[in-house]
C-alpha positions in Angstrom: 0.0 0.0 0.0 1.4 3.3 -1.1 0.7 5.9 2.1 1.4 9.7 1.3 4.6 10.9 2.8 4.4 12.2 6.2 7.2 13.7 8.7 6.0 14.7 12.2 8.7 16.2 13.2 12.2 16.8 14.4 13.9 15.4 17.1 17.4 16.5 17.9 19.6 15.1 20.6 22.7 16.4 21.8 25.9 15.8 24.1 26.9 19.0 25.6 30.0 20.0 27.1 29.5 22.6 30.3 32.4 24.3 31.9 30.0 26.0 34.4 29.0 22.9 37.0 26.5 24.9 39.0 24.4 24.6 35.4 24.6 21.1 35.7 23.4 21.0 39.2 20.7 23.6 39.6 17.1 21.9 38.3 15.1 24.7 39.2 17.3 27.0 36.7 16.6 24.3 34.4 13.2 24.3 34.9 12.7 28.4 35.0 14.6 28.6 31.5 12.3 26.1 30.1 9.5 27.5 31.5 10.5 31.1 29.7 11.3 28.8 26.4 7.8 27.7 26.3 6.6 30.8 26.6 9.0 32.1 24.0 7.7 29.5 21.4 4.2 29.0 22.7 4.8 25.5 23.5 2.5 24.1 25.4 2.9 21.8 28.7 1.0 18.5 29.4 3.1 18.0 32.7 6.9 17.5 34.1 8.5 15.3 36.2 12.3 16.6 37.8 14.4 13.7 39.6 17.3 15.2 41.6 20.5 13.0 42.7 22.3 12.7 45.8 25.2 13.8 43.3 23.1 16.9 42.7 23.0 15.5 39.2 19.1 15.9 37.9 16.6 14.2 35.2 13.9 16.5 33.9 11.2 15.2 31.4 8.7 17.9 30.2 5.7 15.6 28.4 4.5 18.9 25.7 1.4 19.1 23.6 3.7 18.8 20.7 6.0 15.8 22.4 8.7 16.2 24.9 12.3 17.7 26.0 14.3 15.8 28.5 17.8 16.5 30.4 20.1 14.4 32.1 23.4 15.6 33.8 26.4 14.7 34.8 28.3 16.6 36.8 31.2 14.7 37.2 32.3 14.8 33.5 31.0 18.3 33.2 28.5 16.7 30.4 24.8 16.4 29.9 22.4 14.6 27.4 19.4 16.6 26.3 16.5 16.1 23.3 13.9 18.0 21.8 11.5 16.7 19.9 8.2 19.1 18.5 5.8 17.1 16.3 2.5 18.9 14.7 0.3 17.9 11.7 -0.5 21.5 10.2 3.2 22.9 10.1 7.2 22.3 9.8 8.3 23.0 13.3 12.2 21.8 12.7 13.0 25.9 12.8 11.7 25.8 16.4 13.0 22.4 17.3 16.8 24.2 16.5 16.0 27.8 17.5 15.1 26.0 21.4 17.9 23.9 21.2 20.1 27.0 20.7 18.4 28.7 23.5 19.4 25.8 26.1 23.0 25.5 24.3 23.3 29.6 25.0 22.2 29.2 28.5 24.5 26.3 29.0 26.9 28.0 27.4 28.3 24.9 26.0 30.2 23.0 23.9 28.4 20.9 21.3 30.1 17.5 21.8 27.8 15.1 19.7 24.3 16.9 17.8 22.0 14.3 15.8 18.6 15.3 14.2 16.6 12.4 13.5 13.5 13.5 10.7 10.7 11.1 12.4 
């Protein structure tokens, strides 16, 4: 059966590199900057869950609307894994997917160790 072609979105993942540890430990400045992100890009929030560490290292999933972002740190290797992935059925959001990646890479102010986008 021949389907019409369809791409819901783009989900980027990345490796970052942060010099600054107190980034890497500090979930609520995690969560205010994604909170101002969603506002930036009207992005809409279905719910969050934040897991802190005894190594002050933190998991943060943020279930959106239009899918999900999710963090893990590490600390230790001055490193942290984070996605992005913005799906909608009336319009192309890969411009916003990279635009709110760059927002969380400038307020990391880190270094781009691995970047994958993965067209779903």
């Amino acid at each position: 059966m021949d389907l019409p072609h369809y791409s819901p979105g783009l989900h980027k993942l990345v490796t970052l590199h942060v010099a600054e540890i107190s980034k890497l430990t500090n979930s609520n400045g995690f969560v205010a900057v994604t909170n101002s992100i969603l506002e930036k890009y009207e992005l809409e929030k279905v719910g969050a869950v934040v897991h802190n560490f005894d190594n002050d290292s933190f998991t943060i999933s943020y279930c959106l609307k239009e899918s999900h972002i999710c963090i893990h740190t590490w600390p230790e290797y001055n490193q942290l894994t984070l996605d992005v992935y913005l799906c909608n059925y009336l319009q192309d959001n890969s411009d916003k997917v990279r635009a709110v990646m760059a927002d969380y890479i400038a307020y990391f102010d880190a270094e781009i160790i691995k970047d994958f986008e993965i067209n779903r």
